[in-house]
C-alpha positions, -999 to +999 in steps of 0.1 A: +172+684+396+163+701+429+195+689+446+221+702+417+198+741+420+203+738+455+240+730+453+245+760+426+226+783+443+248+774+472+278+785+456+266+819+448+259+836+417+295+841+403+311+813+420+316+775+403+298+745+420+332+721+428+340+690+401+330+657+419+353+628+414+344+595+423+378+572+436+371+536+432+396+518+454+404+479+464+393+493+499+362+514+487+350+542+473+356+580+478+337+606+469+357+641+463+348+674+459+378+697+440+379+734+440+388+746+405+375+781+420+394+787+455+428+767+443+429+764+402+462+754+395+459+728+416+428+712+409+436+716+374+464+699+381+450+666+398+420+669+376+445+661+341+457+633+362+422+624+365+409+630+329+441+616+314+435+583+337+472+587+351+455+577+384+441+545+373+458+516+388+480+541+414+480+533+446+477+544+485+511+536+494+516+556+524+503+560+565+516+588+588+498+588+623+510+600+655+526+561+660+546+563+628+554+598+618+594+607+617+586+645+612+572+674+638+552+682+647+531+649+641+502+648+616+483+621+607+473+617+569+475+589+540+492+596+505+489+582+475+494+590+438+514+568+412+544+569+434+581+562+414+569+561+379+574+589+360+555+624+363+537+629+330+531+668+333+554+692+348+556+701+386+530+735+393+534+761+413+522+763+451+489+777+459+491+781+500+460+779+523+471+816+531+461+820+490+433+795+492+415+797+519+414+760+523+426+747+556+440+710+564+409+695+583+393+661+585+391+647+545+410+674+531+430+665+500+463+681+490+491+676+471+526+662+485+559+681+477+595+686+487+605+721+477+577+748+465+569+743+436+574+704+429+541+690+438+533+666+407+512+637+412+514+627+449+484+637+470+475+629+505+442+630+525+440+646+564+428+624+595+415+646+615+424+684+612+460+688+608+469+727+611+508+720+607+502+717+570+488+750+567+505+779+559+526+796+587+532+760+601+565+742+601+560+710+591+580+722+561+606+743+571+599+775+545+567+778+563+544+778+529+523+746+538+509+723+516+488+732+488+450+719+500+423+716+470+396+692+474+380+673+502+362+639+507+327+642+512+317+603+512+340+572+520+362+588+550+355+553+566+377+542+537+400+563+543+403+553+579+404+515+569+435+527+548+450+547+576+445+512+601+461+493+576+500+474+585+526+498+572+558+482+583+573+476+544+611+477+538+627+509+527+654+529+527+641+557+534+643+570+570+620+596+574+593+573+559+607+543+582+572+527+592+547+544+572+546+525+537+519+505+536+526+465+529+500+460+510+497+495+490+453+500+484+454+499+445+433+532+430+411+514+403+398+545+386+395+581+391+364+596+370+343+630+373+310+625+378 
């Protein structure tokens, strides 16, 4: 009881305390704290994948590190999300960390997109803090970033077990030449807490 007062009270009188979500995965577990407040659309956003259980039985599929990465400048991150099979809700529009606040740093979680305004159901988590993702940086060309809304705050040793893990499987894809993993870290379930 004390520790939730002290966690509201923490977030100020008219601000929301963050969603927890709990990731169970074949490597561990990872706690997460979303921000409906700072970046709504797209914590709304993962959080229907979440409620709907889209995310049960996805997968970490992906491992950029300085070793690996095909793009500049070099981040290091791992994504994951239900990867080809079909999006079930529509792509939202971009929230950037100019709009947010939120900044690419060590555990953040944000979505993965092409163009602005596709982000669907791929996320990825930051290793370290990784500034060309923010807004202003060009790790994509327009310059608008990648939207960040959440961040883990238990089990970033799991997600440095996932980072370390062999990603040399096949594909066709150049730019992502050496980064899948070959044994993708299946996401059991996905649940608020």
């Amino acid at each position: 009881m004390l520790v939730a007062l002290a966690v509201l009270s923490a977030c100020g009188p008219d601000e929301p305390a963050p969603e927890h979500v709990t990731m169970t995965t074949t490597a561990g577990v990872i706690e997460i704290e979303v921000y409906t407040d700072r970046a709504p659309l797209t914590a709304a956003n993962f959080l229907n994948y979440v409620d709907d259980g889209h995310l049960d039985g996805a997968s970490f599929y992906r491992a950029v590190s300085p070793a690996n990465d095909n793009g500049t400048p070099v981040i290091s991150v791992i994504q994951g999300g239900i990867g080809a099979a079909p999006a079930p809700f529509p792509p939202i529009a971009h929230e950037t960390t100019e709009q947010t606040g939120l900044l690419h740093l060590d555990g953040t979680i944000s979505m993965a997109r092409g163009a602005v305004g596709t982000a669907t159901s791929e996320f990825f988590i930051c290793i370290g803090a990784q500034p060309a993702l923010d807004h202003g940086a060009l790790r994509n060309p327009d310059g608008q970033g990648f939207a960040a809304f959440a961040r883990v705050i238990d089990g970033l040793d799991v997600v440095r077990t996932i980072h370390a893990s062999p990603a040399n499987a096949p594909t066709n894809d150049q730019y992502v030449r050496g980064q899948i993993l070959e044994e993708p870290v299946v996401i059991e379930a996905v649940r608020r807490r």
